[in-house]
C-alpha distance (Angstrom), angle and dihedral (degrees) to the residues before:
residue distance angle dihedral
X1 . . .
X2 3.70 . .
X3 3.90 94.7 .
X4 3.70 145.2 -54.0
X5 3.31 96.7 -67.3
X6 3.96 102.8 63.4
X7 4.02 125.6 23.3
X8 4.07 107.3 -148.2
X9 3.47 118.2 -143.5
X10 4.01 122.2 -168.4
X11 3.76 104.1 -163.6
X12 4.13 142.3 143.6
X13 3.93 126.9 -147.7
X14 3.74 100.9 -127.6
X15 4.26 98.5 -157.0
X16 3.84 93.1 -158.6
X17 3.46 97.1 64.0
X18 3.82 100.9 21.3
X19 3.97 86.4 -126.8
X20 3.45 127.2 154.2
X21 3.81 114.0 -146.6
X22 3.66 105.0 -155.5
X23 4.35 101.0 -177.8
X24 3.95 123.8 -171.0
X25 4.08 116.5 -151.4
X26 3.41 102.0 -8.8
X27 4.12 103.8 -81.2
X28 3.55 91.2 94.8
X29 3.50 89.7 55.8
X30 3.63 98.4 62.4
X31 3.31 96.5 42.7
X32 4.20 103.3 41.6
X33 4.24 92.0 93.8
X34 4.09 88.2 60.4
X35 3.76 100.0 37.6
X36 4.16 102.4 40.4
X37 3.80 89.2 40.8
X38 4.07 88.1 61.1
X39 3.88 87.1 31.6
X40 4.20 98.8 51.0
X41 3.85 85.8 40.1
X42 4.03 90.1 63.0
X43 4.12 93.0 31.0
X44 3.74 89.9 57.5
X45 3.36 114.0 23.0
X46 3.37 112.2 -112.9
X47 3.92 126.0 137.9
X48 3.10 101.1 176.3
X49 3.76 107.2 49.6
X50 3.76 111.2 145.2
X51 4.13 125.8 -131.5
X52 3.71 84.9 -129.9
X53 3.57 90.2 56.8
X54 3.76 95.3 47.0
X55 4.13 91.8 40.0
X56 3.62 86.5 58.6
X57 3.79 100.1 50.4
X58 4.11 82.4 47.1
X59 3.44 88.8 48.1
X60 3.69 88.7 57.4
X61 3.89 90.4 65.0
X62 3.98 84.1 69.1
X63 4.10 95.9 61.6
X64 3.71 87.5 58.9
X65 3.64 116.7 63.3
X66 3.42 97.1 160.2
X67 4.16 94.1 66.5
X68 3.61 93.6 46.3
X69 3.33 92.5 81.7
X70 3.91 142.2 25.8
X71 3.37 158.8 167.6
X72 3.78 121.0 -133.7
X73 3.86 111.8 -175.9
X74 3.54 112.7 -145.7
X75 3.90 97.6 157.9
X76 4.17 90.9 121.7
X77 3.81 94.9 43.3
X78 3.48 94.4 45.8
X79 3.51 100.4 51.6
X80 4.15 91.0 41.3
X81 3.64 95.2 49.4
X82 3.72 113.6 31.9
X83 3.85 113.9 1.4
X84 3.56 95.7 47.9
X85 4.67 87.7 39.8
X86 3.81 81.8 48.2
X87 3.86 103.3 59.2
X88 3.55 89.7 38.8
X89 3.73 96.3 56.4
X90 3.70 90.7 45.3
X91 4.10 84.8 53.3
X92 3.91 90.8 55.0
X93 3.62 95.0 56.5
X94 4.05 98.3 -102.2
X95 3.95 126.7 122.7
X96 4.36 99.8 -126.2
X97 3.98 124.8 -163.2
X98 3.55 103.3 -137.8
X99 3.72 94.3 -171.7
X100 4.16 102.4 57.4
X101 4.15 75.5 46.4
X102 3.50 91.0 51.1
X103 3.97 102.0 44.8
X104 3.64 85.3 57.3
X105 3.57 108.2 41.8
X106 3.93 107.6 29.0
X107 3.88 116.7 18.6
X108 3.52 116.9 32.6
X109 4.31 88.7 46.7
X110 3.82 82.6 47.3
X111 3.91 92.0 50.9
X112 3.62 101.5 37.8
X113 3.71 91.0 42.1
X114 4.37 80.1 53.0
X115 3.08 99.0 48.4
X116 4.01 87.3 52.5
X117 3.44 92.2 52.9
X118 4.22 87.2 63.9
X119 3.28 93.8 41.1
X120 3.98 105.6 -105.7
X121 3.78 127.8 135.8
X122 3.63 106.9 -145.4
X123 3.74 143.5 38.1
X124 3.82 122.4 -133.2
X125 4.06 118.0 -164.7
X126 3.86 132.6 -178.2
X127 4.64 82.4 -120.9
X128 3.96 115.3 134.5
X129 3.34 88.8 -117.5
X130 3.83 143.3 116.7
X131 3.45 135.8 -153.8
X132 4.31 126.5 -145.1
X133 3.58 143.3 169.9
X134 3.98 116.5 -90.4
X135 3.73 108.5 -152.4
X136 3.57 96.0 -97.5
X137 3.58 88.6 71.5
X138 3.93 93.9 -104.3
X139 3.49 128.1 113.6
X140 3.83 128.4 -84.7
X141 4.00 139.7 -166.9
X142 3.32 119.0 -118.5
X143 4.35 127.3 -177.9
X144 2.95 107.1 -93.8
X145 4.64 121.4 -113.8
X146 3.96 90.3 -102.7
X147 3.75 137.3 91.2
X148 4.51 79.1 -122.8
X149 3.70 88.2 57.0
X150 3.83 87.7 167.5
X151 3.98 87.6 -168.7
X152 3.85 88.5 119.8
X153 3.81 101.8 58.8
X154 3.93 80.4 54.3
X155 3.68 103.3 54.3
X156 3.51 96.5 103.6
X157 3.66 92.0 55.2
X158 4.22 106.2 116.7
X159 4.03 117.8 -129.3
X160 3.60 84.0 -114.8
X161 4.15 93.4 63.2
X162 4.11 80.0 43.4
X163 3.68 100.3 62.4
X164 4.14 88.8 54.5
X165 3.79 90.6 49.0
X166 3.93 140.3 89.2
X167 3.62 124.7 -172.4
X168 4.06 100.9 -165.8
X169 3.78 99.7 173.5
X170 3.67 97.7 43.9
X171 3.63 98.8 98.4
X172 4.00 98.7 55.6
X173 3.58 129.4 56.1
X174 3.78 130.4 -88.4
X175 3.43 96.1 -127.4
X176 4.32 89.3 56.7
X177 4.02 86.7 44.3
X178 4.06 82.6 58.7
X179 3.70 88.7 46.8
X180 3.18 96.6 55.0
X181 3.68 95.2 54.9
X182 3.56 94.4 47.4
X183 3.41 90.4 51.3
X184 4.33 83.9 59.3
X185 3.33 97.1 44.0
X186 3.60 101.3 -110.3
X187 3.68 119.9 175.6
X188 3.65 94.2 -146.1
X189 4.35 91.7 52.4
X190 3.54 86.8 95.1
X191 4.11 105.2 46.0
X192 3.41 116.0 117.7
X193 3.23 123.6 -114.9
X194 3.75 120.6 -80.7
X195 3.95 109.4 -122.2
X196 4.08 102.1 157.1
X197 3.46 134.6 82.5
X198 3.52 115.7 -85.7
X199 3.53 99.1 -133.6
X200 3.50 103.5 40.1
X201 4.22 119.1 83.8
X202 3.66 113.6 -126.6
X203 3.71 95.5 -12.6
X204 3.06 94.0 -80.7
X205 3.70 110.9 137.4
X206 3.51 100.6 164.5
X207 3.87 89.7 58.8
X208 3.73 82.1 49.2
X209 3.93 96.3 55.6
X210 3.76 95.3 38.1
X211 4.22 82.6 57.3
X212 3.75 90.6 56.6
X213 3.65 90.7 54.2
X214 3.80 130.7 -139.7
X215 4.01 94.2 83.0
X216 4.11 125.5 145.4
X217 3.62 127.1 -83.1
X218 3.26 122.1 -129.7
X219 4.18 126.2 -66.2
X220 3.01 144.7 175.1
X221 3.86 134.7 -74.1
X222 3.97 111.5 -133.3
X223 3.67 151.2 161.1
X224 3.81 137.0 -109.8
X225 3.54 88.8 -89.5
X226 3.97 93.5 52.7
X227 4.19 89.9 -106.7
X228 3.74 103.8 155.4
X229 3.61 110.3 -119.7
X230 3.61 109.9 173.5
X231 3.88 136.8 -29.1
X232 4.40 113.4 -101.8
X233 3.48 123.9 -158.2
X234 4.23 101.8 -115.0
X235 3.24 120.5 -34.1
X236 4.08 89.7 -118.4
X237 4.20 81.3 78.7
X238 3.64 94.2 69.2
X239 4.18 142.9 70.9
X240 4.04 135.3 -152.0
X241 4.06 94.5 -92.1
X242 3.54 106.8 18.7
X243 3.64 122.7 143.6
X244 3.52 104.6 168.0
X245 3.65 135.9 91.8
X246 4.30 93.7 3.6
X247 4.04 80.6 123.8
X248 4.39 81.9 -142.4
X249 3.92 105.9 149.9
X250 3.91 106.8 -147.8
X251 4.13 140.2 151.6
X252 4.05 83.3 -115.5
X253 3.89 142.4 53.0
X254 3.85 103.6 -94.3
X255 3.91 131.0 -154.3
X256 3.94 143.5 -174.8
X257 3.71 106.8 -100.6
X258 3.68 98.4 166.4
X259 3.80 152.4 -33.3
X260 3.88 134.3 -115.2
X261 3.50 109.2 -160.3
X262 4.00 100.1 -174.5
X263 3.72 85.1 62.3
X264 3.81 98.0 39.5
X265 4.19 88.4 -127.7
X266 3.51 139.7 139.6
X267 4.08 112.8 -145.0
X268 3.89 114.3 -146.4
X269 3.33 126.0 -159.6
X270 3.48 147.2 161.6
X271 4.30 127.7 -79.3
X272 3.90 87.4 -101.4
X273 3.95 91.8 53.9
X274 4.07 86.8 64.6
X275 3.56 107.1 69.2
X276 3.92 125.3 94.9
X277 3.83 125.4 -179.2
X278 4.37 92.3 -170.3
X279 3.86 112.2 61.1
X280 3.78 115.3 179.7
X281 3.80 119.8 -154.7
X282 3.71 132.0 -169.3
X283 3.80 126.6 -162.0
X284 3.59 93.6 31.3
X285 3.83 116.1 -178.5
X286 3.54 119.7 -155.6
X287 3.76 111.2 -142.9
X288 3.87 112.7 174.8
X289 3.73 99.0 9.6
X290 3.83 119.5 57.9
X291 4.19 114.9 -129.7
X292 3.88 102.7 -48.8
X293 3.55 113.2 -144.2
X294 3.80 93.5 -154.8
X295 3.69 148.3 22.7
X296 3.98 117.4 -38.0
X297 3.85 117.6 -162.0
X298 3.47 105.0 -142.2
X299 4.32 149.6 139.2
X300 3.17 115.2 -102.1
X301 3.81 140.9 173.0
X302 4.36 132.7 -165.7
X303 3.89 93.1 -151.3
X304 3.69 135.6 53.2
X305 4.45 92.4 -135.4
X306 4.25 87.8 48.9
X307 3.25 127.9 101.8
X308 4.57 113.7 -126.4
X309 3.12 118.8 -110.7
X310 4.13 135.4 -165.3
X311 3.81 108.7 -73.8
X312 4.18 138.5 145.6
X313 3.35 125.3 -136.1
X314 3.68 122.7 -136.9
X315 3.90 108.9 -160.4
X316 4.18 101.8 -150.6
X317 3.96 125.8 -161.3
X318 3.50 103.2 -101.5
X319 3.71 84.5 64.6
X320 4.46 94.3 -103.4
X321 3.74 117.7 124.1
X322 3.59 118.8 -132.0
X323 3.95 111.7 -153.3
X324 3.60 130.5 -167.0
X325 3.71 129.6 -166.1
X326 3.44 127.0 -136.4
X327 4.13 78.9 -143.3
X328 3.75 131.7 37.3
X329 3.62 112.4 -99.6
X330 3.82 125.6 -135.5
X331 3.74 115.4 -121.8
X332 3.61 113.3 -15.5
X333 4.01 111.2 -169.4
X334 3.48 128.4 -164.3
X335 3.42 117.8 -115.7
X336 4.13 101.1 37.0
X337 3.49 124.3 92.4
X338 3.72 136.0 -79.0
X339 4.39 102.3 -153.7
X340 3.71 114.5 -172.3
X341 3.88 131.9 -149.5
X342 3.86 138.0 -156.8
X343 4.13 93.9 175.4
X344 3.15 116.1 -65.4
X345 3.68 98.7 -0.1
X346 3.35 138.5 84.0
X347 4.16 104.0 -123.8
X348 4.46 84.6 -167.1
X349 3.98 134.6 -92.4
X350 3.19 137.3 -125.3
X351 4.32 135.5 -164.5
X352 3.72 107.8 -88.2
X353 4.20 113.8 -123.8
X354 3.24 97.6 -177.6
X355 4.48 155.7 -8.2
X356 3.47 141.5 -149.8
């Protein structure tokens, strides 16, 4: 990626399979003959599919220069749909994921809609992710066989985007994708893994916000009883949990447990004060199940780095889930997303409003 304003996609229209290879900093490139050969041999049945065959429909990639590499300007859509959501999320007082947003709303309809315009069916990406077979008959998402199972930052995918979309490398490891590469020689074997958002420089999303103008001044720092403890710098600069960096001098370790927005304050409290057992979730998008009418014991988990844990959701009129853990959860913020499990799949996720 070059910068919010444009999404670059390397990718090759492979005729015999009417495939479009959509590849993401240059791994997936080297490695697209091994993994789609095993991949198309399981998608479409066929067991005895030749390398010669394959090579040649790879090969075919190399007669057309001009789809082996594009530009897909998203500048409009980005800013409409996630940059724009993102800053004012941040301005409300929640904690967004601009990514799950993003996957949804801006680059898989770009892709698919792409790979439509040159005539190929599917999408295949470099996610850790898999896709199966629900027992409708649809498709499902499933986690994917690595510790960076990415399946969370794609639970608000539909099962329409899933039946245009291949995940090739999501039933190996990272670390034997990386391997692989260095085993080719590829000067991107060795790049560290990506882990800020794209559109943001340095990071630094506070920077970010206070560039679009119309951020908070500065408050005040305080306790559950209101007892001023210190003076922070917008409350835009701080996170459900955080501990670092609040520059609050105390006898005690000290954390964000919440906002208040009317009075411009951030409420610290201590570690104890952070855990919920009821998460509430709006927008929730059921991905392997359809609508459930009643309770759903499940795992579940509110951030992409924790671990699930045992929970039951409670599917309410107004179309939010209500989830409760068997276990308190540790700092549950507004604003990320709630991803539920049954096994291997991914039963859907939606944006959590609010904890208890």
């Amino acid at each position: 990626m070059t910068g919010y304003d444009e999404f670059i996609a390397v990718f090759g229209k492979i005729t015999l399979f009417d495939i479009a290879q959509l590849l993401f900093a240059g791994v997936f490139l080297f490695l697209a003959y091994r993994k789609l050969k095993k991949y198309l041999v399981d998608k479409h049945d066929r067991e005895q599919l030749r390398d010669a065959q394959l090579k040649e429909a790879l090969d075919s990639v190399r007669k057309y220069p001009e789809y082996r590499q594009q530009s897909i300007r998203i500048q409009q859509e980005l800013e409409e749909h996630v940059c724009a959501p993102f800053a004012a999320d941040y301005l409300s007082g929640r904690t967004p994921i601009p990514c799950a947003v993003c996957n949804r709303a801006v680059k898989f309809p770009a892709l698919i809609s792409f790979a439509r315009e040159i005539g190929a069916n599917w999408v295949a990406t470099g996610h850790y992710a898999r896709i199966g077979t629900g027992c409708d008959g649809g498709p499902i998402l499933l986690r994917g066989n690595s510790a960076n199972d990415q399946s969370y930052m794609l639970s608000r995918l539909t099962r329409d985007m899933l039946s245009h979309v291949l995940f090739p490398l999501g039933d190996g490891p990272k670390e034997q994708t990386r391997q692989e590469a260095e085993a080719g020689q590829l000067p991107a074997a060795d790049r560290p893994d990506s882990m800020e958002i794209c559109f943001i420089p340095d990071d630094d999303y506070a920077a970010w916000l206070d560039a679009r103008g119309g951020t908070p001044p500065p408050g005040n720092f305080v306790d559950a009883n209101g007892n001023v403890l210190g003076t922070h710098k917008g409350f835009h600069h701080y996170t459900i949990g955080q501990r670092r960096g609040l520059g609050v001098s105390a006898d005690r370790p000290l954390y964000v447990v919440r906002k208040d927005l009317e009075k411009n304050t951030v409420v610290l409290g201590d570690e104890a004060d952070l855990y919920s057992t009821a998460v509430w979730t709006e927008g929730f998008n059921w991905v392997s199940l359809s609508p459930q009418a009643g309770p759903v014991a499940v795992t579940a988990k509110t951030r992409y780095s924790q671990r699930e844990a045992e929970a039951v959701l409670y599917p309410e009129d107004n179309g939010c889930v209500r989830v409760e853990f068997r276990q308190p959860q540790r700092a549950v913020a507004p604003g990320q997303s709630l991803v539920a499990y049954l096994g291997e799949a991914v039963v859907g996720g939606g944006v959590i409003c609010r904890a208890e």
